[in-house]
Structures are given as structure tokens and as C-alpha cells.
C-alpha positions in Angstrom: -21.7 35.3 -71.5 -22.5 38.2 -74.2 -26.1 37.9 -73.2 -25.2 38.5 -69.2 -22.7 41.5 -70.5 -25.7 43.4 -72.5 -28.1 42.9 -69.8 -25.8 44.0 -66.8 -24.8 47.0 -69.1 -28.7 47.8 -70.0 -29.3 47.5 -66.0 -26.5 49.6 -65.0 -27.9 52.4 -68.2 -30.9 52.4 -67.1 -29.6 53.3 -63.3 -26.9 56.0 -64.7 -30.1 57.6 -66.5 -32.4 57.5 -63.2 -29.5 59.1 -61.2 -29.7 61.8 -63.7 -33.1 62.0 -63.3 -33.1 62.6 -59.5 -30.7 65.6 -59.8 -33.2 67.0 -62.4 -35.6 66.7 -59.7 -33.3 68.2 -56.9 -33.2 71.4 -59.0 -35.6 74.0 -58.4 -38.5 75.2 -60.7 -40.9 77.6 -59.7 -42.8 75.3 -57.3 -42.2 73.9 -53.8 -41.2 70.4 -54.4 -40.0 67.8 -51.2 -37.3 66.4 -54.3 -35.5 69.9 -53.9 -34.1 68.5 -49.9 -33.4 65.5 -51.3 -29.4 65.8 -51.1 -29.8 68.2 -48.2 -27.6 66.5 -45.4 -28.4 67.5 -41.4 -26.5 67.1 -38.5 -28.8 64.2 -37.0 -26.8 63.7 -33.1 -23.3 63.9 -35.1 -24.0 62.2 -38.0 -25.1 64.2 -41.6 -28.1 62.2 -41.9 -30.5 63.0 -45.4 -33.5 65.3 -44.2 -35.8 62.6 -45.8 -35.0 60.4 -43.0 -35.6 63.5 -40.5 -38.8 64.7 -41.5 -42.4 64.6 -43.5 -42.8 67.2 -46.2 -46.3 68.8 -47.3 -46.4 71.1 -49.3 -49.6 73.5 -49.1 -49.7 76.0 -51.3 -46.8 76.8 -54.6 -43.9 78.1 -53.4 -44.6 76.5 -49.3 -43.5 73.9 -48.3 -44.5 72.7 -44.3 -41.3 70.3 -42.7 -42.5 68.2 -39.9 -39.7 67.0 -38.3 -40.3 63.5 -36.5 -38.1 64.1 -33.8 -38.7 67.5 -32.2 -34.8 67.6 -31.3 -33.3 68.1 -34.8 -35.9 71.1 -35.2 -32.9 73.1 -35.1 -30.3 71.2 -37.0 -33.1 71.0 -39.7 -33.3 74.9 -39.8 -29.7 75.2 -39.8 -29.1 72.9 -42.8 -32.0 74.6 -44.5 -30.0 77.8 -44.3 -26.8 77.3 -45.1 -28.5 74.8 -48.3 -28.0 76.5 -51.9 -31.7 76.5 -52.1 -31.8 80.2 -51.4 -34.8 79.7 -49.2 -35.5 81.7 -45.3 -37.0 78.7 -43.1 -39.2 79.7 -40.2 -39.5 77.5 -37.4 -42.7 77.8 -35.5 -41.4 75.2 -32.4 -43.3 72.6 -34.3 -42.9 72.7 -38.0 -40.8 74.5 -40.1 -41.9 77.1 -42.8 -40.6 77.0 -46.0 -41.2 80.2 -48.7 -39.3 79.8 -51.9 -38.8 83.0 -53.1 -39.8 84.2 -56.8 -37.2 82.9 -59.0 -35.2 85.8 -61.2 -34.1 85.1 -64.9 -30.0 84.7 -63.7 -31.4 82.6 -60.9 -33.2 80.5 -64.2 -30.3 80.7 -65.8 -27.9 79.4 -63.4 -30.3 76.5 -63.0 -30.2 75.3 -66.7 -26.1 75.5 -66.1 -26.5 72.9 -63.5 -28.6 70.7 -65.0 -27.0 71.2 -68.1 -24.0 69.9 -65.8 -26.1 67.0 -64.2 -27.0 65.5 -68.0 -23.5 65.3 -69.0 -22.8 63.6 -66.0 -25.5 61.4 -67.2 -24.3 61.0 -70.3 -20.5 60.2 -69.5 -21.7 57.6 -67.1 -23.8 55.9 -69.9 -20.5 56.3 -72.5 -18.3 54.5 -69.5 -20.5 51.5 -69.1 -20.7 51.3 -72.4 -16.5 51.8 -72.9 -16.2 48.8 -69.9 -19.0 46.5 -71.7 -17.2 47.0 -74.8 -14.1 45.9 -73.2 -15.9 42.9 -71.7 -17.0 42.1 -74.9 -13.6 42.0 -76.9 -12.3 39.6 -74.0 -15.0 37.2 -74.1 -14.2 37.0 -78.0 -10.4 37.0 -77.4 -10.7 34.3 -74.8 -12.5 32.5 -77.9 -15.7 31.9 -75.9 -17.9 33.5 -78.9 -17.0 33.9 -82.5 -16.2 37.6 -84.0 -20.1 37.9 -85.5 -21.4 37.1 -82.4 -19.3 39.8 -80.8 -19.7 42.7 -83.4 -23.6 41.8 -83.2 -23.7 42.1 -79.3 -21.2 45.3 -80.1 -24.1 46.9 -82.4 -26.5 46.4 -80.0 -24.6 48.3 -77.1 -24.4 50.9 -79.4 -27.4 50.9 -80.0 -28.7 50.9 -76.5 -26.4 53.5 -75.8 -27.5 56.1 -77.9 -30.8 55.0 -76.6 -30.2 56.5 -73.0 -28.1 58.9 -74.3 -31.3 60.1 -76.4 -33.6 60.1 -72.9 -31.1 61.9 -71.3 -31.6 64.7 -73.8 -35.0 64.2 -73.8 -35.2 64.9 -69.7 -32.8 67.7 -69.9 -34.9 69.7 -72.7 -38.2 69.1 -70.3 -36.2 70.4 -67.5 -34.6 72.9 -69.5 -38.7 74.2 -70.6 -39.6 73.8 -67.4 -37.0 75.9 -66.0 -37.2 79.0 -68.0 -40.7 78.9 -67.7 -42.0 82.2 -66.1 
């Protein structure tokens, strides 16, 4: 029972600390990147569909990025979304592929960046804190419900601590990368 609790706890960790991961990636550094559309939604015949599913990304020189849409038809819903994205990007559609320049990023532009991703670790980090608050919990019942004895419990307890500031730790880790990588000119 304590053993299933950790390990569901560790599983659901290390999933809190990849989703944090992926918004790193969704944020824009100087480079074209196919991870910066990856939350970009398009109006797909109706339904917001993610522009992964809509396209193929390549990405042939720094700041271009070439979208190949696999259905000619959303060509424009594609362009649309692109636009009125946060990206700050001017699509050009060609009737075929779409054109992607990222413009040069500015030092507020930089700035505003590390906010968000400042944001997106402690996001991260809460999620980690609440899985670890609910194992806890999970933890105190088994003991209460005498299935294990208190040593057992406080054991298991120290070890989701321990595991906790061991994501918590990554997450900083990620976020100081990101942050470098950022404010890199």
C-alpha cells in the first residue's frame, strides 16, 4: 500500500515536471523552434484542433520556420491562428506553405519571456507540492486505518520529501537553463 502511494506519487512528479518542461519549450528563444505552435489551436472545419495535427514543420534557416499544411483547406485557418497567436510572428502564405520570420527578439520582449516562464516553473512546482500534500494525506490514512505501523509511515513520509525536493530541484534546474537561454543575445 505505501509502496503503490510513493510510486504513483513519483509517476505523477515526474509528469508535473515534464508538463513544465513543455511550456519551457513553447516559449520563444532566439531560434525558430516547431515546440513554440505547440499550444497554438486552429479552427480545423469548426473544431480548434492543435496545429501539430494540421501541419509538418521544417525549419530552414534560424529565425524560419516553413508550415506545410497537410490539408490545403486549413491554409487559411492556419494563417489566421498564426496571427492572432502571442508569438509576435507575420506568416506569409505562398498557396502552398506558409512562411514563418520570427522577428529579432528586444531585451523587454526577453524580459517578458523570463516572467512567463518564471510563471510556468511555479506552476511546476505547486503541482509537485500538491501531489506531494495528497500522497501525504494518503499516507496518514493508510497508517490511521492501521494497515502499516507509524515507522513505516514516517519512513515512506521522508522519502516523499525527499523526492519532492528532488523535482522541485529539476524544476529550478530547467528554469535557470531557460532563463540563460533566454537572455541570451
Amino acid at each position: 500500500m505505501i509502496k503503490e502511494t510513493l510510486t504513483e506519487a513519483r509517476q505523477k512528479m515526474d509528469k508535473a515536471v515534464e508538463v513544465t518542461q513543455d511550456a519551457f519549450g513553447s516559449v520563444r528563444t532566439g531560434r525558430a523552434n516547431p515546440a513554440l505552435f505547440a499550444n497554438l489551436l486552429v479552427d480545423y472545419y469548426g473544431a480548434p484542433t492543435p496545429m501539430q495535427q494540421l501541419a509538418s514543420f521544417q525549419v530552414p534557416e534560424a529565425r524560419t520556420l516553413l508550415i506545410t499544411p497537410y490539408d490545403r483547406g486549413a491554409l487559411s485557418n492556419i494563417e489566421t491562428a498564426l496571427r492572432n497567436s502571442d508569438i509576435g510572428a507575420n506568416p506569409a502564405n505562398d498557396g502552398n506553405v506558409i512562411r514563418v520570420v520570427l522577428p529579432e527578439l528586444t531585451e523587454e520582449r526577453r524580459k517578458e519571456y523570463v516572467k512567463v516562464v518564471k510563471g510556468n516553473a511555479e506552476e511546476g512546482r505547486v503541482s509537485v507540492r500538491n501531489i506531494r500534500r495528497r500522497a501525504k494525506e494518503s499516507l496518514e490514512k493508510i497508517q490511521k486505518d492501521g494497515d502499516a505501523g507509524e515507522d513505516e509511515v514516517r519512513a515512506a513520509i521522508q522519502e516523499l520529501e525527499d523526492l519532492t525536493k528532488k523535482k522541485v530541484d529539476e524544476i529550478d534546474t530547467l528554469l535557470v537553463a531557460k532563463e540563460a537561454e533566454l537572455l541570451e543575445v
